[in-house]
Backbone of each chain as ProteinMPNN parsed JSONL, in Angstrom:
{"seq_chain_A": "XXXXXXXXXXXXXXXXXXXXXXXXXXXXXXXXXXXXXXXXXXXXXXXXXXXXXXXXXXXXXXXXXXXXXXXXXXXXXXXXXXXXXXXXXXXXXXXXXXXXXXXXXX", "coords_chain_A": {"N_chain_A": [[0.857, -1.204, 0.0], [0.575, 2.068, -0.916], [2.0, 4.168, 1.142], [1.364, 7.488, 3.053], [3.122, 8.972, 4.52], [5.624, 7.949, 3.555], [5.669, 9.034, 0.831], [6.158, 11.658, 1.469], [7.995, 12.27, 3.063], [9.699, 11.569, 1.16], [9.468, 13.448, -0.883], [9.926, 16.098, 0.76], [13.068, 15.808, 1.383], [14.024, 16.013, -1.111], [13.239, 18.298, -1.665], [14.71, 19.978, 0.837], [17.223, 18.964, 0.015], [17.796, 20.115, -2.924], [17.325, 22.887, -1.946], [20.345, 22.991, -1.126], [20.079, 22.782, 2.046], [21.237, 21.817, 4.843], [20.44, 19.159, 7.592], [20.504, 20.365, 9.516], [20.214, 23.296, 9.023], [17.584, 23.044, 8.684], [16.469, 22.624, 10.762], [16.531, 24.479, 12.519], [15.616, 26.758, 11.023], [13.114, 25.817, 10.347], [12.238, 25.695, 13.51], [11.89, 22.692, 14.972], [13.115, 19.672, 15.738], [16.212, 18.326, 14.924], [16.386, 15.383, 14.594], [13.752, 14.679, 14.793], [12.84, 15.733, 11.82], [14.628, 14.073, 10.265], [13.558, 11.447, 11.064], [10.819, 12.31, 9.655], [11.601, 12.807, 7.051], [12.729, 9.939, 6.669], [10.307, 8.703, 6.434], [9.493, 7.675, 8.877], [7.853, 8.534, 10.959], [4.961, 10.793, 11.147], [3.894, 13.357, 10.284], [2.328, 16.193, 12.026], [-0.195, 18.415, 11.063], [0.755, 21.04, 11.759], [3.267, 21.188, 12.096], [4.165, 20.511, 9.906], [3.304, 22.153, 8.112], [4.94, 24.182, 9.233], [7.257, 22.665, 8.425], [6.914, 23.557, 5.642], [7.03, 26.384, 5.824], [9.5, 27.111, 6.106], [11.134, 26.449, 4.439], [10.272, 27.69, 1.966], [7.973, 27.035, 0.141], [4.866, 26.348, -1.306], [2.19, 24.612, 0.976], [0.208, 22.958, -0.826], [1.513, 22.931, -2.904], [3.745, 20.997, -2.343], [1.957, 18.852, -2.027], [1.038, 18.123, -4.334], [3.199, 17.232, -5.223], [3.731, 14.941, -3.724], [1.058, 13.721, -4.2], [1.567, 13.289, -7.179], [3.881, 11.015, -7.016], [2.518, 9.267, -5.321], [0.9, 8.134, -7.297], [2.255, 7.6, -9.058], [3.526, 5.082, -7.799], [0.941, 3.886, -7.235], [0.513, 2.714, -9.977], [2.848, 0.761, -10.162], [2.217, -0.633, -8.479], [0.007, -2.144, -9.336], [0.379, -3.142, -11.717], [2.401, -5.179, -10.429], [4.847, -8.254, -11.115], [4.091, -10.069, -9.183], [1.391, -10.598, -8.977], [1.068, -10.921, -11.223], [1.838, -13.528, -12.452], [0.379, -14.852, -10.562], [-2.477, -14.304, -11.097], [-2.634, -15.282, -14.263], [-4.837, -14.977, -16.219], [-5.279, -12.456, -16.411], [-3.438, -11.016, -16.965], [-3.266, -9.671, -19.919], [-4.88, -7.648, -19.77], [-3.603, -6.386, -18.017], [-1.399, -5.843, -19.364], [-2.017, -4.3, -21.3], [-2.726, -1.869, -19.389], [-0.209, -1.368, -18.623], [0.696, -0.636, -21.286], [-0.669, 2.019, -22.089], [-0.375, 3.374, -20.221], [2.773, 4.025, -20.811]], "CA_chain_A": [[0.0, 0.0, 0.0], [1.235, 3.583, -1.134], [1.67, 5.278, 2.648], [1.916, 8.763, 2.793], [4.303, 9.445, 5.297], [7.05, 8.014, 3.291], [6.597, 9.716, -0.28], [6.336, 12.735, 1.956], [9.48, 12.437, 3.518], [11.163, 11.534, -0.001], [9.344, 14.89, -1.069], [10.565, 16.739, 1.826], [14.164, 15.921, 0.998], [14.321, 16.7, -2.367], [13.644, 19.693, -1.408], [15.694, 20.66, 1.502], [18.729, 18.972, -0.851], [17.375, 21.126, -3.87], [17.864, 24.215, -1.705], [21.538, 23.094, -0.502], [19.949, 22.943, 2.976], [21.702, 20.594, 6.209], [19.079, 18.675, 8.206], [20.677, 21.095, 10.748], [20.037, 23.777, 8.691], [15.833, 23.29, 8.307], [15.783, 22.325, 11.87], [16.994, 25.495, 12.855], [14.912, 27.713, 10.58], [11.611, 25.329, 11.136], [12.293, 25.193, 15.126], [11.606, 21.643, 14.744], [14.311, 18.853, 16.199], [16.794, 17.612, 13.898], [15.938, 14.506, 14.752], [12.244, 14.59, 13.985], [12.949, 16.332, 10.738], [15.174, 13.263, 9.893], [12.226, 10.691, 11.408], [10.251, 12.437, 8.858], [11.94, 12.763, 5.868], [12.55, 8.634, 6.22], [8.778, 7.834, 6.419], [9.246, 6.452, 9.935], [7.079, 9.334, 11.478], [4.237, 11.129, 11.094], [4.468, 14.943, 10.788], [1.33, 17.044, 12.163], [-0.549, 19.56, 10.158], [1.127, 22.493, 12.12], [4.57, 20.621, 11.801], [4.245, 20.342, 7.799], [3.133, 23.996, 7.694], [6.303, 25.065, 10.089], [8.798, 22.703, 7.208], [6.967, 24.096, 4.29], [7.384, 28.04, 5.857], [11.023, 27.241, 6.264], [11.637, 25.839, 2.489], [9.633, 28.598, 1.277], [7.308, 26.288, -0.79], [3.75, 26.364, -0.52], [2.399, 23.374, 1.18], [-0.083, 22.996, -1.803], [2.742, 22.268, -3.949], [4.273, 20.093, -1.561], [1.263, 17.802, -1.735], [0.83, 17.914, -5.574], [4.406, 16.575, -5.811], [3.171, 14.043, -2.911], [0.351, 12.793, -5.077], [1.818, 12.406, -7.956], [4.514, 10.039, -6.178], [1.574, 8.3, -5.114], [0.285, 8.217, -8.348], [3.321, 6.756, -9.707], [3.493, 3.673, -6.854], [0.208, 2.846, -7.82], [0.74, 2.392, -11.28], [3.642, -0.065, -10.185], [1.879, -1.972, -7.785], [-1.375, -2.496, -9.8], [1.109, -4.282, -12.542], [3.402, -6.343, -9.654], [4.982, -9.214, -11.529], [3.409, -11.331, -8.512], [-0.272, -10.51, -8.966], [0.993, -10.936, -13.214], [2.06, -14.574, -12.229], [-0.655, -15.35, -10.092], [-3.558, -13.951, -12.402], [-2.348, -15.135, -15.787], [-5.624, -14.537, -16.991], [-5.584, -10.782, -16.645], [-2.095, -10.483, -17.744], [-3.412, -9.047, -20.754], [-5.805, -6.285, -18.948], [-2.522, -5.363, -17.197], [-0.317, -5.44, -20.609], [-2.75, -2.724, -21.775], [-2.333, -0.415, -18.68], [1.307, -0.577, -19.08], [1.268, -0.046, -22.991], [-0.898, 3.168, -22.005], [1.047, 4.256, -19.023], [4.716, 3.792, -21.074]], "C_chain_A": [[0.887, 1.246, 0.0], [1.131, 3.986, 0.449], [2.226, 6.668, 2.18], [2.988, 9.473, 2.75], [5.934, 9.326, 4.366], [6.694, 8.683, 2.02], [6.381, 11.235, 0.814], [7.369, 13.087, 2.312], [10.193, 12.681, 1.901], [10.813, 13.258, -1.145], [9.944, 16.557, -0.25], [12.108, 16.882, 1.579], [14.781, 16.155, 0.217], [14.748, 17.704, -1.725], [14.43, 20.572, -1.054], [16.773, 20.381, 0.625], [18.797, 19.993, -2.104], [17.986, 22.67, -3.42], [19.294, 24.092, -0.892], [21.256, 23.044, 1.141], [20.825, 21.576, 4.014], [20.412, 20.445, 6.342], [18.888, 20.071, 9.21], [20.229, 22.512, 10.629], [18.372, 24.215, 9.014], [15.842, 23.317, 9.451], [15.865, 23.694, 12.462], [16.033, 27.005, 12.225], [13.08, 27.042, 10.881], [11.572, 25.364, 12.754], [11.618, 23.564, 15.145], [13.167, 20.815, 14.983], [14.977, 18.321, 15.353], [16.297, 16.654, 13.49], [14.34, 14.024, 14.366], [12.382, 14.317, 12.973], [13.641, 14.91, 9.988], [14.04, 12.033, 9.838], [11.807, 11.021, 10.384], [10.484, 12.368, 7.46], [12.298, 11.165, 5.558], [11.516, 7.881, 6.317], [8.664, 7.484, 7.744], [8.191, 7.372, 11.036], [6.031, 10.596, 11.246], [4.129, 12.641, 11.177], [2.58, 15.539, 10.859], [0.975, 17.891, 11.499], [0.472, 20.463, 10.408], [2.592, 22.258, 11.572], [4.95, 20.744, 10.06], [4.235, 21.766, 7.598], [4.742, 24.887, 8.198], [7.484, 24.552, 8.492], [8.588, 23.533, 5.914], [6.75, 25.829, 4.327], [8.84, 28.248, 5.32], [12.016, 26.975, 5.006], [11.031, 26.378, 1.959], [8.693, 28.354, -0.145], [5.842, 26.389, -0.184], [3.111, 24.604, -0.192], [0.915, 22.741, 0.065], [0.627, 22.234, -2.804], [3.543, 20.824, -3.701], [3.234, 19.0, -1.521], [0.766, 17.854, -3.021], [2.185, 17.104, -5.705], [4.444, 15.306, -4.843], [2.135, 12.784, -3.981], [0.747, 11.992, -6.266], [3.038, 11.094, -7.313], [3.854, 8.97, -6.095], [1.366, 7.733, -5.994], [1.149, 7.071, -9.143], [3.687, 5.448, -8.822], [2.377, 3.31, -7.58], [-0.27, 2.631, -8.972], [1.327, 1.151, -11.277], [3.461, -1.153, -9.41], [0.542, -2.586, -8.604], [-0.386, -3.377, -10.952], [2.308, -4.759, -12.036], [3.462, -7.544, -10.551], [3.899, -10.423, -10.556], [2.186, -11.452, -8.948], [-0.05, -10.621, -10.634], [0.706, -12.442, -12.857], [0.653, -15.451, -11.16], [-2.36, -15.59, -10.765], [-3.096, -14.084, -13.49], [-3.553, -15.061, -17.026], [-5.49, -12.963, -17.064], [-4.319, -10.819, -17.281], [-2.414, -9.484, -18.827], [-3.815, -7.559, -20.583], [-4.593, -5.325, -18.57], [-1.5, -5.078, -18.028], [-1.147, -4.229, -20.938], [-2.715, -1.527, -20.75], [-0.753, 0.098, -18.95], [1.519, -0.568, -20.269], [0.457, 1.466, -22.877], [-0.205, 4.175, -20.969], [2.236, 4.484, -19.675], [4.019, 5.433, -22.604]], "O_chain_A": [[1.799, 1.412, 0.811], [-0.01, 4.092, 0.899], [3.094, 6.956, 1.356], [3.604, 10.146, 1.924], [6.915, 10.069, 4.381], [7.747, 9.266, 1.763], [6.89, 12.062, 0.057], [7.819, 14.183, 1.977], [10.931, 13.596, 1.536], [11.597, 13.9, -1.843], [10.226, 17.669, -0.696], [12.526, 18.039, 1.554], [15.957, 16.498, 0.348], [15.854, 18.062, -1.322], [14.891, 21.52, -1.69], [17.434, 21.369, 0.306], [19.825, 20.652, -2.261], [18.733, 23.406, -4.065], [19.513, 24.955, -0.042], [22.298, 23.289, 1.75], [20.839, 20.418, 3.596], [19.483, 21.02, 5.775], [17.866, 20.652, 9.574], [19.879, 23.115, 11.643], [17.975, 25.301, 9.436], [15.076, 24.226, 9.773], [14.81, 23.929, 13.052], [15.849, 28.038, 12.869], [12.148, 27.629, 11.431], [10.515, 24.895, 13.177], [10.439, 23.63, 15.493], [14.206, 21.258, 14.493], [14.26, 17.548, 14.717], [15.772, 16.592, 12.378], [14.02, 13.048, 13.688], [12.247, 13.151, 12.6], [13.042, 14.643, 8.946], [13.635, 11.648, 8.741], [12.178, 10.2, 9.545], [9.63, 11.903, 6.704], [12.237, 10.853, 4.369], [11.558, 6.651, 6.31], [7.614, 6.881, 7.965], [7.764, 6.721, 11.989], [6.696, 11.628, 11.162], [4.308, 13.129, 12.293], [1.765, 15.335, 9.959], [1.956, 18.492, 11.061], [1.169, 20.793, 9.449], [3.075, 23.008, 10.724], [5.944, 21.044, 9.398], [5.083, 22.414, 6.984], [5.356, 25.82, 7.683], [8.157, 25.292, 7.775], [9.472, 24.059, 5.238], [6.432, 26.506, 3.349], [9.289, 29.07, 4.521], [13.197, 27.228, 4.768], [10.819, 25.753, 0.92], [8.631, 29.078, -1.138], [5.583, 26.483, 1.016], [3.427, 23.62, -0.86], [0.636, 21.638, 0.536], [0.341, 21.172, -3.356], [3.842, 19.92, -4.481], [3.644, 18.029, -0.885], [-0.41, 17.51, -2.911], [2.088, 16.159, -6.489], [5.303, 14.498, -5.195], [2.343, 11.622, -4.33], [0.557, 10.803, -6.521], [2.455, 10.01, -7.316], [4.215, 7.885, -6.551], [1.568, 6.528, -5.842], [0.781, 6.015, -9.657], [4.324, 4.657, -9.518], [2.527, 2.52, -8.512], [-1.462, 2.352, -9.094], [0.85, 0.285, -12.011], [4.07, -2.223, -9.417], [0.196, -3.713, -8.248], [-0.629, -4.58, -10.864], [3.278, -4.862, -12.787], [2.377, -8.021, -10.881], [3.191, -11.315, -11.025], [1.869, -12.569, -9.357], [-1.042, -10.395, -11.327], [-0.473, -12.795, -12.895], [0.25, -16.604, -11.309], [-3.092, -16.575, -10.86], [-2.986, -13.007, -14.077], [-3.388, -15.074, -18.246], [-5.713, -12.454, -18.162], [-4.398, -10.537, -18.477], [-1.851, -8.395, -18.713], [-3.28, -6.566, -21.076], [-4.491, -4.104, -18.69], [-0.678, -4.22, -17.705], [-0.655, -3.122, -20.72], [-2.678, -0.362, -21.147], [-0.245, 1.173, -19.269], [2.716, -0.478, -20.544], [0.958, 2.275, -23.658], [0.281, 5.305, -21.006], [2.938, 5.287, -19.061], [4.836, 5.956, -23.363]]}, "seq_chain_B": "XXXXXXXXXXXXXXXXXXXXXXXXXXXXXXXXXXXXXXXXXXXXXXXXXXXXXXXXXXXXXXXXXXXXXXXXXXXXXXXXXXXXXXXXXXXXXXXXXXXXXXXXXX", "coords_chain_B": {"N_chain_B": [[-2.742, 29.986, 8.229], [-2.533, 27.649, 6.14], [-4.218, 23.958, 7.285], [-3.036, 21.104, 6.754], [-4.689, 18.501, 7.673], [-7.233, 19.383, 7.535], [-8.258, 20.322, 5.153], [-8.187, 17.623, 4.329], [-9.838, 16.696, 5.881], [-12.203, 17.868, 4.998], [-12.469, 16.773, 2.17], [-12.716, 14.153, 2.301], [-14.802, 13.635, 3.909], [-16.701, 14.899, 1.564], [-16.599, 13.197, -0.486], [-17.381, 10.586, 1.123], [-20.554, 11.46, 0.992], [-21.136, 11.902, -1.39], [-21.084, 9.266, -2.165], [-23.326, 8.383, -0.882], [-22.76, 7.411, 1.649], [-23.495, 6.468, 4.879], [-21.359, 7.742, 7.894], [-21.856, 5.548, 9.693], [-21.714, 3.8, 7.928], [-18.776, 3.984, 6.69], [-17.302, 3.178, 8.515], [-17.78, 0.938, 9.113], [-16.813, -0.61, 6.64], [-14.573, 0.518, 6.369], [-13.166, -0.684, 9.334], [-12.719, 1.208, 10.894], [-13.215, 3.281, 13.98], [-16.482, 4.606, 14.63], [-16.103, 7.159, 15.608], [-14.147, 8.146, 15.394], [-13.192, 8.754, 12.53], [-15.126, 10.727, 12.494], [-13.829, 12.681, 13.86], [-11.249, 12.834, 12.203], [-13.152, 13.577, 10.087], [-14.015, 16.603, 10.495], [-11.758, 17.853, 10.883], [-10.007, 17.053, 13.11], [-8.69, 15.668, 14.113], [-5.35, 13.887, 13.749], [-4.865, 11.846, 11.16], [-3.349, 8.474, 10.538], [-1.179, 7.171, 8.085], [-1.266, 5.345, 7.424], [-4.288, 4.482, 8.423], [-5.273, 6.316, 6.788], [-4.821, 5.143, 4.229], [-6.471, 3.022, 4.607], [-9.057, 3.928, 4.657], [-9.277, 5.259, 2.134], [-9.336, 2.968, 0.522], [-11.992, 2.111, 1.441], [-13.101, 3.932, 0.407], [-13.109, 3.366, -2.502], [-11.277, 4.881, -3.641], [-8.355, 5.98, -5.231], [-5.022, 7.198, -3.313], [-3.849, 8.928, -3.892], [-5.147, 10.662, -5.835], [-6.909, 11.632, -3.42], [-5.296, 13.033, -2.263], [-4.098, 14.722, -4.696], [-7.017, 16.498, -4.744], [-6.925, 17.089, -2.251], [-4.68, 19.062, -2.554], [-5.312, 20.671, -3.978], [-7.832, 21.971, -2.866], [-6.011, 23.107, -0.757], [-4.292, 25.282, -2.099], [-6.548, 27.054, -3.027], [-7.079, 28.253, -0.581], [-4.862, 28.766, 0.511], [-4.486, 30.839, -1.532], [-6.31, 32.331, -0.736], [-5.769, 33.489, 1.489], [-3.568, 35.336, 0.804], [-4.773, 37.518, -0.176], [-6.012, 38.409, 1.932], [-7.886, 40.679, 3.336], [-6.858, 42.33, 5.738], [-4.187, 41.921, 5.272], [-4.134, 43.657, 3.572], [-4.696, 45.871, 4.355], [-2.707, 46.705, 6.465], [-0.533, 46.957, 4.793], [-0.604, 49.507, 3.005], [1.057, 49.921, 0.472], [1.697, 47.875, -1.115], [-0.726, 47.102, -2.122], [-1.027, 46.858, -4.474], [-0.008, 45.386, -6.058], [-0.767, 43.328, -4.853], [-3.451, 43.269, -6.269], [-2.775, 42.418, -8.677], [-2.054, 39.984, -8.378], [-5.36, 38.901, -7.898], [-6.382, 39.81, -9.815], [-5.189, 37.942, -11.74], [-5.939, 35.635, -10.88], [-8.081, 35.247, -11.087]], "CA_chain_B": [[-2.48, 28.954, 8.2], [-3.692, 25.9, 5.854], [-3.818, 22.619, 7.526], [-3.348, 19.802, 5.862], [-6.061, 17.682, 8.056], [-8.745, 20.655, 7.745], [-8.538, 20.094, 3.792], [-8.162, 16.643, 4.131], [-11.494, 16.063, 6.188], [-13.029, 18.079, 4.197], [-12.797, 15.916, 0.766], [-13.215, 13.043, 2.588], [-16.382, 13.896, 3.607], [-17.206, 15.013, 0.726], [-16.212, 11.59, -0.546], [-18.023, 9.674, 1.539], [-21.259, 11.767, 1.087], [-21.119, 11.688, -2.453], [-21.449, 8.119, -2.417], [-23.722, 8.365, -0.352], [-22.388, 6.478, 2.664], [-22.865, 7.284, 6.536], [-20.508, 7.156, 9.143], [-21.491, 4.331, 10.182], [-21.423, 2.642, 6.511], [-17.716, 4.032, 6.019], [-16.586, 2.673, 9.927], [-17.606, -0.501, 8.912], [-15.717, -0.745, 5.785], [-12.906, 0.557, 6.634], [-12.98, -1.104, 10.136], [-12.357, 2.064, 12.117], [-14.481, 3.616, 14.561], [-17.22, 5.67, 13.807], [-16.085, 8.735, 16.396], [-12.404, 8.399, 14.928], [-13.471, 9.136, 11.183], [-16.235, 11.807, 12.393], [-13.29, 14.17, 13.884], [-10.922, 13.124, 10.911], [-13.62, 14.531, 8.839], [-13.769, 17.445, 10.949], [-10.083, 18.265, 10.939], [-10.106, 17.312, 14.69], [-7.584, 14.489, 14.412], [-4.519, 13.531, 12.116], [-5.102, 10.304, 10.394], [-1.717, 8.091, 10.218], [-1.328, 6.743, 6.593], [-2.451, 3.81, 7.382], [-5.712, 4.819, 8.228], [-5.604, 7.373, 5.209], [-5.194, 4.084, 3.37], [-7.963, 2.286, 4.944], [-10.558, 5.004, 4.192], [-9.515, 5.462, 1.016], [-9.562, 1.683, 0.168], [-13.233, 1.756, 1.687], [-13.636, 4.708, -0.652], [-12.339, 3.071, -3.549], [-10.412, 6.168, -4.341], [-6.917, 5.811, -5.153], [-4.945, 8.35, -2.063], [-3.478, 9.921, -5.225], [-6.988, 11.668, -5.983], [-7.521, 12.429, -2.644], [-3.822, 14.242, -2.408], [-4.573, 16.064, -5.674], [-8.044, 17.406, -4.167], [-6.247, 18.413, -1.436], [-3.713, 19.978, -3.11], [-6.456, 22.057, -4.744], [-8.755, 22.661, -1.809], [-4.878, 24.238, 0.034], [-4.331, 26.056, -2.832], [-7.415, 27.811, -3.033], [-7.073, 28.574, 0.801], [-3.376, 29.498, 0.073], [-4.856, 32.539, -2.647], [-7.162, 33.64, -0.419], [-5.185, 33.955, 2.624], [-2.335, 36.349, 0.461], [-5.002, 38.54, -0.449], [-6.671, 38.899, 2.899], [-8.111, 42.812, 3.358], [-6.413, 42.798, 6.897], [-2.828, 42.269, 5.355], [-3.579, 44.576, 2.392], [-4.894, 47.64, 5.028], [-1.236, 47.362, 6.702], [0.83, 46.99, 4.082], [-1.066, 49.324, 1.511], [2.189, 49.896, -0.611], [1.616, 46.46, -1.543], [-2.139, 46.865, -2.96], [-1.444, 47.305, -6.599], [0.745, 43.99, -6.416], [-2.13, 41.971, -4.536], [-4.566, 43.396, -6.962], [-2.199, 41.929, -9.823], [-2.777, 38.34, -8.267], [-6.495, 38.852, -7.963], [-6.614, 39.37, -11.225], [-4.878, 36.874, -12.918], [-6.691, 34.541, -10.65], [-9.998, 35.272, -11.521]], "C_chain_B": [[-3.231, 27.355, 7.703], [-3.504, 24.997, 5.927], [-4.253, 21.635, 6.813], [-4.641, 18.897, 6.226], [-7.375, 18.234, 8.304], [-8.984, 20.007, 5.989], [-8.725, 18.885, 3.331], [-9.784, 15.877, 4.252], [-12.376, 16.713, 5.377], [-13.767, 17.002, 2.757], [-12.79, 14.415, 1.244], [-14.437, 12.815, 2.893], [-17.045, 14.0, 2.774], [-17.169, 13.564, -0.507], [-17.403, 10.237, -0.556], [-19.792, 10.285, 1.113], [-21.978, 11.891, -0.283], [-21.416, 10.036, -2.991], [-22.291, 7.233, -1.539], [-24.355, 7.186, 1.167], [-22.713, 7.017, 3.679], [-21.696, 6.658, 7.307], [-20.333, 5.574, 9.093], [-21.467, 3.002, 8.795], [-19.803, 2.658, 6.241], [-16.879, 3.291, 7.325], [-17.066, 1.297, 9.671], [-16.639, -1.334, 7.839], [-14.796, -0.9, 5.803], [-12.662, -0.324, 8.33], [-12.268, 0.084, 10.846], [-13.412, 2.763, 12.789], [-15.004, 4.645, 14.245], [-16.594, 7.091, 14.39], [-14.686, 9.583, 16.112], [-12.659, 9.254, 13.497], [-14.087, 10.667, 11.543], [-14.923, 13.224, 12.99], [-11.95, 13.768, 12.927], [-11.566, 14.35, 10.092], [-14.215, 15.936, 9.366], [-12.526, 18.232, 11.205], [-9.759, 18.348, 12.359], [-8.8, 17.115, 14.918], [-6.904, 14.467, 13.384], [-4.895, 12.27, 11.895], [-4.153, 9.668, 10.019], [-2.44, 7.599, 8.453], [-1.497, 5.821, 6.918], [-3.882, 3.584, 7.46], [-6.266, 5.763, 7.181], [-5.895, 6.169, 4.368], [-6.179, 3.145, 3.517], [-9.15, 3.032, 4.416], [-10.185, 5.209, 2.825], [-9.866, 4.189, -0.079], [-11.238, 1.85, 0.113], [-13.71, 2.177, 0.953], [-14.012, 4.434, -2.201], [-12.049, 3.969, -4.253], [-9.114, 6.084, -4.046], [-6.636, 7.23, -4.17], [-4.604, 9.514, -3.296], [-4.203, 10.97, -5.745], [-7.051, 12.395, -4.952], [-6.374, 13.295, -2.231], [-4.064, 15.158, -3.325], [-5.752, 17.052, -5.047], [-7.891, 18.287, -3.008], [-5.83, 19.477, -1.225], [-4.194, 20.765, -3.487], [-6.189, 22.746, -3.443], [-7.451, 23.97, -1.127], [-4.493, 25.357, -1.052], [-5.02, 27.353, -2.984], [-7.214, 28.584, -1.513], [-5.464, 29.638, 0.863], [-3.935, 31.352, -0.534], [-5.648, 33.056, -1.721], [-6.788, 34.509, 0.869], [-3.948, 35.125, 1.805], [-3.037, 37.461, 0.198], [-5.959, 38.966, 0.89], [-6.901, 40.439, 3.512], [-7.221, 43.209, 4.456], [-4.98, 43.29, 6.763], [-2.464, 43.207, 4.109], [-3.941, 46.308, 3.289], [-3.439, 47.395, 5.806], [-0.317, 47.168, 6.418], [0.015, 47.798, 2.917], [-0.123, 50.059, 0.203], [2.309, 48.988, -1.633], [0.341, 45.97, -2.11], [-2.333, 46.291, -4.312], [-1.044, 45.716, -6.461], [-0.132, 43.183, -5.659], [-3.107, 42.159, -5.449], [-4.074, 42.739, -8.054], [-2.456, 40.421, -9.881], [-3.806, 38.092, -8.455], [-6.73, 38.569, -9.757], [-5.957, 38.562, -12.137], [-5.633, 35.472, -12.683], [-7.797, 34.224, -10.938], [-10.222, 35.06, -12.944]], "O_chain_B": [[-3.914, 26.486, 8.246], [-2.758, 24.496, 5.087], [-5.362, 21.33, 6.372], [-5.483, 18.58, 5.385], [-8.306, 17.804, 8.985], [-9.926, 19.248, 5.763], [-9.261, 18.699, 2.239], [-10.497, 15.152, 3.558], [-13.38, 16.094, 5.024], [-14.914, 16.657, 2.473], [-12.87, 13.536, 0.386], [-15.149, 11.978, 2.338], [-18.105, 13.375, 2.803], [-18.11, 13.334, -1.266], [-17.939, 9.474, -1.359], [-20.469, 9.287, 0.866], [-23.205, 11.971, -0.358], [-21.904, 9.752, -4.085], [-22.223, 6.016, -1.367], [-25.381, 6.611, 1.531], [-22.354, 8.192, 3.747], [-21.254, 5.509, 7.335], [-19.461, 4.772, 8.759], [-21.269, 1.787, 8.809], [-19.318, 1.668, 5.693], [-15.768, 2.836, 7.053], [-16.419, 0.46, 10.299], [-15.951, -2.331, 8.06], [-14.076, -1.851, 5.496], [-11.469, -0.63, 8.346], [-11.186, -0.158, 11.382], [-14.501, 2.865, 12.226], [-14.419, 5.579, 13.696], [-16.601, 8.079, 13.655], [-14.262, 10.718, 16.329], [-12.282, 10.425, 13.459], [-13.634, 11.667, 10.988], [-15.032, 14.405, 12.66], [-11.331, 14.83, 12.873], [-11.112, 15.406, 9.651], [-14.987, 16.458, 8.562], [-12.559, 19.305, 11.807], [-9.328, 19.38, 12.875], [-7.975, 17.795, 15.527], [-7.311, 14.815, 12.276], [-5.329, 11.677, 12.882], [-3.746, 10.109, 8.944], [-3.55, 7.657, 7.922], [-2.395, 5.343, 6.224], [-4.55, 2.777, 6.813], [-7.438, 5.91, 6.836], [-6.991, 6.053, 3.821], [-6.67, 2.527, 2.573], [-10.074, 2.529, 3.778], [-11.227, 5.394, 2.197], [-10.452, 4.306, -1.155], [-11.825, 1.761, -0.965], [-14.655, 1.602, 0.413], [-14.848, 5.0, -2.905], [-12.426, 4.041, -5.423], [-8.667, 6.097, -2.899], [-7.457, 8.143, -4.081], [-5.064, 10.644, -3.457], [-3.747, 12.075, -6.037], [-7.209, 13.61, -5.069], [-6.686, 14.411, -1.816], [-4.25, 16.33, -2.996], [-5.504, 18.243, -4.86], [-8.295, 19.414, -2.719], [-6.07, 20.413, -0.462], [-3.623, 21.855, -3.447], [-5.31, 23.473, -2.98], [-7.653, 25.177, -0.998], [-4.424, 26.487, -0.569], [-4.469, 28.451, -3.059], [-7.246, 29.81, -1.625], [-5.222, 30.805, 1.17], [-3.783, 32.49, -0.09], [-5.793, 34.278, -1.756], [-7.183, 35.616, 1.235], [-3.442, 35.842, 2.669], [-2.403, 38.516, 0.224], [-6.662, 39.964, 0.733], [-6.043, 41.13, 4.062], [-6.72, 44.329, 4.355], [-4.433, 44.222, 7.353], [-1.359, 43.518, 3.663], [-3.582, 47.44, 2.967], [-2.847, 48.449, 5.577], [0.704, 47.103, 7.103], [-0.188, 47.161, 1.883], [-0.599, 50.606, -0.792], [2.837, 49.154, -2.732], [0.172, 44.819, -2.51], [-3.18, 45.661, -4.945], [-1.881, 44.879, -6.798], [-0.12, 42.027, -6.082], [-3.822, 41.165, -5.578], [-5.023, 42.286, -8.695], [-2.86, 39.745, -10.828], [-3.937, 37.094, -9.164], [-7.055, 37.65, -10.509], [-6.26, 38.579, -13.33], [-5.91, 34.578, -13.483], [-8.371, 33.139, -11.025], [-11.368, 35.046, -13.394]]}, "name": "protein", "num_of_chains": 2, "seq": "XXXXXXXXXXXXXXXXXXXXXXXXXXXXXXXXXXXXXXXXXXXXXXXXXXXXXXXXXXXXXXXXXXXXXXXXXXXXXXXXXXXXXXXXXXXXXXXXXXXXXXXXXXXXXXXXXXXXXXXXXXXXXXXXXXXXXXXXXXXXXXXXXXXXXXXXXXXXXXXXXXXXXXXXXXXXXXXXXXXXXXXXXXXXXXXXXXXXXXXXXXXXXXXXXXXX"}
């Protein structure tokens, strides 16, 4: 299952790396714990509304944006799990159904 | 300030109401409790991604959708908070250039 938390994080880090930022760096301009900030950016924790709003003041992105580049992420997992070799191999009747999403997806 | 789990409950509600489920049709589905969902969809509570993915399963709406709608709904909330009358009466140096957004938005 697509979880949030982690393309969020891997959205989150772009970013800060995008703008040349340290962890030590954001934590410091978000007031937010290094450590969190790290938690978060590897999926393993959960960031609060207010918390998301504080990283996406501090990376000067709106958090809007930050959850369009979230979705699609999403968007793009479940493309890749809906045609898993396993569920190909298991269902070799659909195979075909699922050759046609990925000849329109490619 | 636009929170992510204000915009969130929103289109989930709207979601569920649209397909014209109650509460207690979408707490069975998804197997979470009815009083948990009801301040979700109030922007009471955060919702881990796991339970984002449960409700959206129940939904059968990929999260991907409900991230994009998000992404709107903050958006829209975003534009209207930059042009708010309060921060154009004490800054009004800065009128002409909020009136420049207005209008491209409209």
């Amino acid at each position: 299952m697509a979880l949030f938390r982690r393309s969020l994080g891997d959205v989150l880090r772009e970013l800060r790396i995008q703008q040349g930022l340290t962890l030590r760096d954001l934590s410091a301009a978000a007031r937010v714990s290094l450590g969190y900030i790290s938690e978060i950016e590897r999926g393993q924790k959960e960031a609060s509304s207010e918390l998301l709003g504080s990283l996406c003041a501090a990376l000067d992105v709106p958090l809007s944006d930050v959850l369009r580049d979230v979705s699609d992420r999403v968007a793009t997992e479940e493309v890749a799990q809906s045609v898993d070799p396993v569920v190909l191999a298991s269902r070799p009747h659909r195979a075909a159904d699922v050759g046609d999403v990925v000849a329109s997806a490619a």
